[in-house]
Structure formats: C-alpha cells, structure tokens
N, C-alpha and C positions, 0 to 999 in steps of 0.2 A: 572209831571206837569199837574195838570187839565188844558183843554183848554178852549175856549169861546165858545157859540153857531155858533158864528160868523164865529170863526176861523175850526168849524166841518163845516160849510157848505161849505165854501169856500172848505173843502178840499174833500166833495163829488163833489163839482159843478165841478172838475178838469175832471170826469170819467163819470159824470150824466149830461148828460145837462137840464132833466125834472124835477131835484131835488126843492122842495119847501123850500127858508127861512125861508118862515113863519111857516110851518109846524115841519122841525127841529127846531126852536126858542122856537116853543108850547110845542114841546115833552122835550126839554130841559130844558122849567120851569115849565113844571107839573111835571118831574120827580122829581129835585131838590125841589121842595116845599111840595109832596108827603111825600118824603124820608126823609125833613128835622128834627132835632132833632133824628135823626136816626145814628149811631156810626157802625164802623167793630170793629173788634176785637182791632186790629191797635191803635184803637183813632180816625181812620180818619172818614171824614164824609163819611153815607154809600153812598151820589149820588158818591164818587168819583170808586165806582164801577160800575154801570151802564154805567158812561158816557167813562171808560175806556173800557169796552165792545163795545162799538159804536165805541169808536174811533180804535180799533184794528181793527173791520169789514170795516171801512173805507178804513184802511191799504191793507185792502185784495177785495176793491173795490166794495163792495156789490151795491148794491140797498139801496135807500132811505128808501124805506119801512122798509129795513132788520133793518140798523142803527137807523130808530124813533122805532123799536122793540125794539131794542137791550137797548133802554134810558128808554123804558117804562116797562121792562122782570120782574120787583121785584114790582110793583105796587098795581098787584090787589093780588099779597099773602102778603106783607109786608104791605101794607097801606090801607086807605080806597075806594079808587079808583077801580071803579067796570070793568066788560067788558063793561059794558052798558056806561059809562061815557066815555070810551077808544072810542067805537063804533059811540058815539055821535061827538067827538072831531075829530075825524079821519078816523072814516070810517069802514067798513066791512072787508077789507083787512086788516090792521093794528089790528084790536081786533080781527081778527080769527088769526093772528099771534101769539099776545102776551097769547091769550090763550092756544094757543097747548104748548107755552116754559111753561105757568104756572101750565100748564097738565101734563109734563113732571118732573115739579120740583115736585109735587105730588103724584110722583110713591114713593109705600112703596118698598125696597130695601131687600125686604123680602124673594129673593130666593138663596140670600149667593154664598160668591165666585165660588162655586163647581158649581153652573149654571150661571153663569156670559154671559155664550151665549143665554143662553134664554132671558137676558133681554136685548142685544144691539137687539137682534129680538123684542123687545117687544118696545124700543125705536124707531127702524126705523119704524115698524106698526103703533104706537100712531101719526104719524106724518103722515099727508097728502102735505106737503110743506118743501121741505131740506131745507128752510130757518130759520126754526122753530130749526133742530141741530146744524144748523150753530150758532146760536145764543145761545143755549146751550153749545158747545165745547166751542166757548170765552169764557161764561163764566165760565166756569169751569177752562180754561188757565189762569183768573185772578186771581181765587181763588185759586190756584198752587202757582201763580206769586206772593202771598201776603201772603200766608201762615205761612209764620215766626211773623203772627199777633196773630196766636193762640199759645195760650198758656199751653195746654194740650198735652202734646206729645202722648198719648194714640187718643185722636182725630183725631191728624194731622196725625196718622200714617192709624186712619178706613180712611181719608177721600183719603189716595194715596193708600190706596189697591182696592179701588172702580175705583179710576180714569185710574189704570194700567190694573183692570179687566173690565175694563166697555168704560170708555171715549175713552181712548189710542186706544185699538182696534178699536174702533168708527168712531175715525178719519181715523186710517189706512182703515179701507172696505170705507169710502167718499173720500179717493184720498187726504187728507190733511197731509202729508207727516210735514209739518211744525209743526203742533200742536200736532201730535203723538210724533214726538222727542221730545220735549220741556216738555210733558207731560211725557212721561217715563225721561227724565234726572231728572228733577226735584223731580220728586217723588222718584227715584231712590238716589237722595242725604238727601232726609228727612230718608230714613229707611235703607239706610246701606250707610254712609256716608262715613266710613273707607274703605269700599272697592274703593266705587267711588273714591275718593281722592287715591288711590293707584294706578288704573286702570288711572289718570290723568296724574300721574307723571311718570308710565312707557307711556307711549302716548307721553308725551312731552320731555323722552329722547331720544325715537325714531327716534322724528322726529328732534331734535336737531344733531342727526348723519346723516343726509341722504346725505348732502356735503361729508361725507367721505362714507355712504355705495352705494349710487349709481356708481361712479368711481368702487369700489371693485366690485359690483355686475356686473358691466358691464364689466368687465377685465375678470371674472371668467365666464362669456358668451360667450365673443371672442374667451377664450382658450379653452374651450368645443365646440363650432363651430371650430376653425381650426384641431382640436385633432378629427373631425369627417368629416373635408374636405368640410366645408361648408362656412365658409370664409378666405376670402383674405385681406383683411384690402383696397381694391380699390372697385371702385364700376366696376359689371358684365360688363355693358354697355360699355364699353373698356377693356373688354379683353372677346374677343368672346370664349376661351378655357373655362370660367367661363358660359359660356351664348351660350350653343350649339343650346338650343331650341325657342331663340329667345323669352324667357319670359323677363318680366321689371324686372328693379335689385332692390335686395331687401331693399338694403341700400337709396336708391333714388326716385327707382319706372320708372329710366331712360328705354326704349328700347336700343336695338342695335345701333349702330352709332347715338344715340341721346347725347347731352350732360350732361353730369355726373352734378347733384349738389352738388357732394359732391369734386369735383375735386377742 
C-alpha cells in the first residue's frame, strides 16, 4: 500500500524529533513528479519504489536525512534532476548522500562472481557515510521483494547471483542480519525453488512433531542420566546424599536446605 507524505512523516517524527514536514513533503513530490510517467517491470508506477525504500528505512528508524535520500536515490540517474538541483533544494548533506547511492548504482559489475570480494571492498570504499549502503541494501531488498515483475528468468536469475555474491554478504559484514536473510531466502527461491520448497516441508514436519519428540528426547536423557548415576528424578537440594558438595541443584539451581522448585 503506497503511503502519504504525511503519513511518512508522522511515522519518522515517532523516533526523530528534528525531522522536517516540510522537507519530507518536498522530497516526496519531487520524487513522485521526477519519476512520474516512469513504470517497473510490474506496471506499477516507478515512485512506488523509491517511496518503498524510505518507508522500509523508516521501519529500521533511520534519520531524516537517510529516508529524503532514500525518496530522492533514482533521480539524478533516471530523471532529469541534477546533484546541483538536489543540492539547491536540500542542502549539502542530502546531495553528497544521494550522490554516493547514485555512484554506487554506476559501478560497472565487471569483475564477475569469482572476485565478488573485491567488490563489497570496492563498495564499502566508494562510500564515506554507511548511510549511503544503507540505502542501497533497501534498495536492493525491494528489488528482491518485487522481482516476480520481471519477466526474463535469465535476468532475474544474473540479478540474485549478484545480490547472494555481492548484497547478502554486505549486509552480513554491516550487522544487518534482517536484510541478509531475506536477501539469500528469496534469492534462494527465484534459483532453486524445488529444493527450497523441499527443505520447507521437511522444516515444517519437524517441527509439527516436537509435542511428541521433546517428551522422547527428554525420557531418553533421564534414562542416560540415571543409567550413569546422575539423576534422581527429585531435586539435590533435599536429599544431601545427592548434593555432598554443597553445589545448587541442577534441576532448580536450589542450594542445600533451600527450597526445591521443583518440589
């Protein structure tokens, strides 16, 4: 569901108290009127990518600055909209922002899976501000999230060996532990789909038994503790024969003449 400017501000002002209305409102209809007559693959209109990247940062509480990047990231490579007009409207911080994600989106991918590490080296260098990958990993999480808009399966398959060789790790070395899963599952179901869906359904029979294998698991633990003299089925702390050395019991954590909770 695209949101409103309104309802994007409201929901930085939650975490930002310095956040600008007016600032998000400007970034929100230059983007949209930039981008307008602009399509994804989808159909849909392209702002409804941009403003989905904001709003995911939003999710993840960023800065103001990050989310009007995040509205403005496809401007000066898709439309006519320069750094200098960014710069004029917004400021110094914002157009040295949006330029490093559109410096970044400019990288020729030209050194193939086999050095895949040289280039997340080559993306963290390009970048003097982690705000500038942050807003590259969304976006590249939406273009995941939407990818069943393309229609070339030979594409959609170059665009998730990039993102598992390239983004995925990205995330994992920035501590983004969310966008790396989501980025390898998904990519993971565009190119071997039959395994994932295999690897699902034994997952979820799994875990459909755990009512019956925990009970078994833990019977077959008690009887291997008694059958080696290390439980009693009572807790130590009442019966000092158990508990010569005055350690807390293992079942409880009770001391000696303390009382049992498991009693």
């Amino acid at each position: 569901m695209k949101i409103t400017a309104s309802q994007l501000y409201k929901k930085i002002s939650k975490y930002d108290n310095i956040v600008s209305q007016e600032a998000i409102s400007k970034a929100y209809l230059l983007s949209k009127k930039a981008h307008s007559n602009q399509y994804r693959g989808s159909g849909e209109e392209y702002f409804t990518h941009p403003l989905a990247v904001a709003d995911y940062l939003a999710e993840m509480k960023l800065d103001s600055s990050t989310i009007i990047t995040a509205l403005l990231h496809d401007v000066v490579e898709d439309t006519k909209v320069t750094i200098q007009n960014i710069n004029d409207e917004f400021g110094n911080e914002i157009s040295r922002l949006v330029d490093g994600v559109t410096k970044l989106s400019k990288l020729d991918l030209k050194f193939g899976f086999a050095q895949a590490e040289n280039f997340r080296k080559l993306l963290l260098a390009s970048s003097d501000d982690i705000r500038v990958l942050l807003v590259k990993l969304a976006d590249r999480l939406h273009n995941i999230r939407t990818i069943d808009g393309i229609k070339n399966n030979e594409k959609k398959s170059k665009i998730c060996f990039e993102t598992l060789e390239i983004f995925a790790p990205l995330a994992e070395r920035l501590g983004i532990n969310a966008i790396q899963r989501e980025l390898e599952d998904r990519c993971f179901a565009v190119l071997k789909p039959e395994t994932r869906d295999s690897i699902l359904k034994r997952l979820k029979l799994i875990y459909s038994q755990d009512e019956l294998n925990i009970p078994y698991i833990t019977k077959e633990i008690e009887i291997l503790l008694k059958k080696n003299g290390k439980f009693s089925g009572t807790c130590a702390s009442n019966n000092p024969m158990l508990n010569k050395d005055g350690e807390a019991c293992g079942l409880c954590g009770a001391l000696p003449d303390e009382q049992c909770n498991n009693s």
